[in-house]
C-alpha positions in Angstrom: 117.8 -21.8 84.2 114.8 -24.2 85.4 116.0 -27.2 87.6 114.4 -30.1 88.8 110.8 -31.9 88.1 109.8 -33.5 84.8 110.4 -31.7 81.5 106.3 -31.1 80.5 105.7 -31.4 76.4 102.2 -30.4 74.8 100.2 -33.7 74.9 98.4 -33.8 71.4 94.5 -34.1 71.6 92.6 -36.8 69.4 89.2 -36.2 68.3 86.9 -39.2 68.2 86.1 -40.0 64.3 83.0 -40.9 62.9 81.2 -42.5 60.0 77.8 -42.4 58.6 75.9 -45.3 59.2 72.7 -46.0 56.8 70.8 -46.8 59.8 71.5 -45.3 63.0 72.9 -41.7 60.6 76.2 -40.2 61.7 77.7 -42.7 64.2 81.4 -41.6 66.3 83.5 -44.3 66.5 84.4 -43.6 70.3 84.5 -47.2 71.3 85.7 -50.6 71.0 81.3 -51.5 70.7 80.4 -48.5 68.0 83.3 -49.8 65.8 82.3 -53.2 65.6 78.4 -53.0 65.9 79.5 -50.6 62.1 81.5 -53.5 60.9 78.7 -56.0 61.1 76.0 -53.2 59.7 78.2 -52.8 56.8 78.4 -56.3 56.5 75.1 -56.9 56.4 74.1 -54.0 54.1 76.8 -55.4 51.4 75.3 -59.5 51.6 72.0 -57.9 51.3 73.3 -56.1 47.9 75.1 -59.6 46.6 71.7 -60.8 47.8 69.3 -58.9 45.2 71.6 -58.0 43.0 70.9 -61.0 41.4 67.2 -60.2 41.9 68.0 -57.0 39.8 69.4 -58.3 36.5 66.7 -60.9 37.0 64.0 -58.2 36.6 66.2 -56.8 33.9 66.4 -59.9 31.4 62.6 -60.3 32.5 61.9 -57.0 30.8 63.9 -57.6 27.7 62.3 -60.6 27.0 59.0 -59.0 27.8 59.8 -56.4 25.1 61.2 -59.1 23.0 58.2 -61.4 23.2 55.9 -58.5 22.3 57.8 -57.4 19.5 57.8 -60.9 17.9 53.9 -61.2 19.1 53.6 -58.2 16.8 55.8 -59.5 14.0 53.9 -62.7 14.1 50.5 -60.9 13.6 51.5 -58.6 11.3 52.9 -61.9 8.9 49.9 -63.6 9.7 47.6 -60.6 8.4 49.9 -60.0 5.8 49.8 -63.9 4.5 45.9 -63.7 4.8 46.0 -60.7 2.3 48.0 -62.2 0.1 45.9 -65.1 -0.4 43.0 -63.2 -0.9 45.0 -60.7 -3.6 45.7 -64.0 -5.3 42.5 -65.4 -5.7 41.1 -62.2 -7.0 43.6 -62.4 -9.6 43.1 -65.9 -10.4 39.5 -64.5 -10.5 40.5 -61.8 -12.4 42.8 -63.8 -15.0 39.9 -66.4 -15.3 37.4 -63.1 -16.4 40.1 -61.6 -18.8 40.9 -64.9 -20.6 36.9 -65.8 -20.7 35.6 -62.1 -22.5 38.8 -61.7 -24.1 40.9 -64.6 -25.6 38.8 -67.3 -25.5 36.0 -65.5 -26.9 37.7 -64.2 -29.9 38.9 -67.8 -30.3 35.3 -68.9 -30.3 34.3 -66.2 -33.2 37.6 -67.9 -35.5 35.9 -71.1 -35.1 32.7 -69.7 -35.9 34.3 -67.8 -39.0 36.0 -70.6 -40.4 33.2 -73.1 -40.3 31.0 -70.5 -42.1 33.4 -69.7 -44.5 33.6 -73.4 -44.9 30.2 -73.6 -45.9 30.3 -70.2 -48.4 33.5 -72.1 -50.1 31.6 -73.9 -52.9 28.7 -71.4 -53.2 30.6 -68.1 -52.9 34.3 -68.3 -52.5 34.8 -64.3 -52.4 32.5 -64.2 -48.8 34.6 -67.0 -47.5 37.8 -65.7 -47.9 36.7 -62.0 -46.1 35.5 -64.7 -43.3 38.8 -65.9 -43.5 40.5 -63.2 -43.4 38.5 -62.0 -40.4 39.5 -65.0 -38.7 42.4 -64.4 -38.9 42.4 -60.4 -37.6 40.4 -61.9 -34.9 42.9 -64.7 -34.1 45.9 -61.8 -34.1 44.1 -59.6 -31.6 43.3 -63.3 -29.4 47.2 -63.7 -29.6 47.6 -59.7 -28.2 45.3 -60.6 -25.6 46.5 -63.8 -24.3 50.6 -61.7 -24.8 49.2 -58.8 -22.3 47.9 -61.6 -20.0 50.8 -63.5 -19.7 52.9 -59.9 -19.0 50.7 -59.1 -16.5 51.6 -62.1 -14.3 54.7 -62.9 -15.3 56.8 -60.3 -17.1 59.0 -62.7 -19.6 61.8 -60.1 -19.7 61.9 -60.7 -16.2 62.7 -64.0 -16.3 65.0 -63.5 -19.8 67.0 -60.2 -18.4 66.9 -59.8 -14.6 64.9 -57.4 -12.6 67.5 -54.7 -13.7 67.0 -54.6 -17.5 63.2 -55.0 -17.3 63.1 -51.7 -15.3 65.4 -50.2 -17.8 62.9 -51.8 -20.5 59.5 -50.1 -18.6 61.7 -46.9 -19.2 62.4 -46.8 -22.4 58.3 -47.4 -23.3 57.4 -44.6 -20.9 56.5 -41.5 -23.0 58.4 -39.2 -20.3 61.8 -39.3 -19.8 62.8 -41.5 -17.5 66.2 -41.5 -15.7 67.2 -44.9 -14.3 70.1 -45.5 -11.9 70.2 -49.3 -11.1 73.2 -50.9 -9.0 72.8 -54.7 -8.3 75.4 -57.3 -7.5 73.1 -60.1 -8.1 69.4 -60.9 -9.0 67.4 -61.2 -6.1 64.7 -64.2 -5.9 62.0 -64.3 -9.2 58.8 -63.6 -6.7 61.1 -61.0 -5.0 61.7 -59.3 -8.5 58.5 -59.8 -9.8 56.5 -57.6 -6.9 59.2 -55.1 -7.4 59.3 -54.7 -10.8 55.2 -54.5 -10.8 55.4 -51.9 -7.9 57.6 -50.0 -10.1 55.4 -50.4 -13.2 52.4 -49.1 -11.1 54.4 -46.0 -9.7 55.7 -45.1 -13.3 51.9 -45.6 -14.6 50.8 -43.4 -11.9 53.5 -40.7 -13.0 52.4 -40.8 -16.4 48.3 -40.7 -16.4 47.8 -39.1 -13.1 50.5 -36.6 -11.9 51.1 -35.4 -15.6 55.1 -35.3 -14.7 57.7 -34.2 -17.4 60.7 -36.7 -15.6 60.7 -39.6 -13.8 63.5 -40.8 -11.8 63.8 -44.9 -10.8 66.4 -46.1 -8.6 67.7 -49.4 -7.2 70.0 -51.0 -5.0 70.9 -53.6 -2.4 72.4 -53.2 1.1 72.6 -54.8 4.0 70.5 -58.0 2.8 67.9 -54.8 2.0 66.8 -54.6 -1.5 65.3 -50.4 -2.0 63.7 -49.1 -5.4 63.0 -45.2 -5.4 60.2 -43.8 -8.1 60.6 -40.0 -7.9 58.6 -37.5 -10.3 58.2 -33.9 -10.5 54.5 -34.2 -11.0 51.3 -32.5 -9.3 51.8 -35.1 -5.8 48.9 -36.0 -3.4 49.2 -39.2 -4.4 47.4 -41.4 -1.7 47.9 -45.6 -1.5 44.8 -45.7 0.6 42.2 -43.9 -1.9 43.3 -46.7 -4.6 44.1 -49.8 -5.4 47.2 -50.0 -7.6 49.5 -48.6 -5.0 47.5 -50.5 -2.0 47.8 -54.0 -4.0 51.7 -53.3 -4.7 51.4 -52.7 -0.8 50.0 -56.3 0.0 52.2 -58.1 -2.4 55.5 -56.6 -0.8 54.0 -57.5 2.7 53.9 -61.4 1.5 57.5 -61.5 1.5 58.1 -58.7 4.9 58.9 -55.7 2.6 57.0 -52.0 3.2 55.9 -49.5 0.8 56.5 -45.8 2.0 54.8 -43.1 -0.3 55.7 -39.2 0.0 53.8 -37.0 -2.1 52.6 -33.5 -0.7 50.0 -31.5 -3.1 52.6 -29.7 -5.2 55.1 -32.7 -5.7 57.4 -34.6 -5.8 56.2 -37.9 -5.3 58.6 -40.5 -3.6 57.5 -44.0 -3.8 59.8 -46.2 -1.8 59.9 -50.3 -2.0 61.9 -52.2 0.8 62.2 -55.7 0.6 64.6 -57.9 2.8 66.3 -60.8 0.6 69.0 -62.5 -0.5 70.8 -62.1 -3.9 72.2 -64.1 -6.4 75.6 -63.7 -7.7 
């Protein structure tokens, strides 16, 4: 046994530690100077990041309002083109309306008048040639009352206003000489000028079914979601229907635009042609 002198233990051994610095790299923490000269780099590195953080949502919300302002730069143009269509749509069909009531109706009017002061005149002479001149006034004043019947259809459909958008659809179906297959869902009416470019969008797609893509059935759809008011025209007919080559389709196009709806057409040579109408509004219960 081992007397005398201190008992001798293993001393451990300590390794200096080290961090990396974003600076200087890696940096050993071997002294009382390292250690704090890291403390005030980190420091400093973390006021600089409360420092532009701010800078960097900044630039963020600067963007989205970029994008924002753009969008609504776009949005105003688009209205503003659309608006200036529309008021030149309308005066061609006040144009329009003034020609059909000026060679039509009025001037079958004018030939009554004329008939019934001739047969005025033939009255004491030769009552049998007065009364055919009546009774061509009166043919004549039937087909001036057919006349001014399609005019007053053709801007302002009085089933419309008498039924609701849903039964005049149903009512353009059941003239159609195809079979037409209607599936109509609405919780409300939607606003008259609303209905009315819808229903005549509808009328024009289902007139295009019937002279030009010779189609056997005809399928018309609408309903409301989402303050979003959708009517589908689908037919099995011959397709390569095209809005830009005329001007039924391109017209229905405009008079959507006036109140911010679209007009999407999908018709491949072959069939089917989809006609789509969107139009964002409000409904009435």
């Amino acid at each position: 046994m081992f007397h005398g002198g201190p008992a001798w233990y293993p001393q451990p051994m300590f390794l200096p530690s080290g961090v990396f610095s974003g600076l200087n790299g890696l940096v050993v923490l071997d002294s009382e100077r390292a250690i704090l000269l890291t403390r005030v780099e980190g420091w400093v590195l973390v006021a600089a990041g409360c420092a532009l953080a701010p800078r960097l949502v900044a630039r963020r919300a600067d963007a989205q309002l970029a994008r924002r302002a753009a969008a609504l730069t776009q949005r105003v143009d688009r209205l503003a083109r659309t608006r200036r269509d529309a008021t030149d749509t309308a005066m061609a069909e006040l144009r329009r309306i003034e020609r059909d009531l000026h060679d039509g109706a009025q001037a079958r009017l004018v030939a009554v008048g004329m008939s019934l002061r001739a047969a005025e005149q033939l009255m004491p002479s030769s009552p049998e040639a007065a009364l055919a001149l009546v009774a061509e006034a009166r043919q004549t004043s039937t087909r001036a009352l057919d006349d001014l019947r399609s005019l007053v259809r053709a801007i302002y459909p009085p089933v419309l206003a008498d039924r609701g958008l849903g039964d005049a659809v149903r009512a353009l179906a059941l003239d159609a000489p195809q079979q037409v297959e209607t599936d109509i869902t609405l919780p409300g009416e939607p606003p008259m000028p609303v209905a009315a470019a819808v229903y005549f969008g509808i009328a024009e797609a289902l007139t295009n079914a019937v002279r030009h893509a010779d189609a056997d059935t005809v399928q018309i759809g609408i309903g409301y979601a989402r303050g979003l008011l959708r009517a589908t025209v689908t037919d099995d007919g011959a397709g390569g229907a095209d809005p830009s080559r005329g001007t039924g389709l391109a017209g229905v196009e405009l008079r959507l635009a006036t109140f911010d709806g679209v007009l999407a057409v999908t018709s491949p040579v072959g069939g089917p042609t989809i006609v789509v109408l969107e139009v964002p509004c409000a409904l009435a219960g």
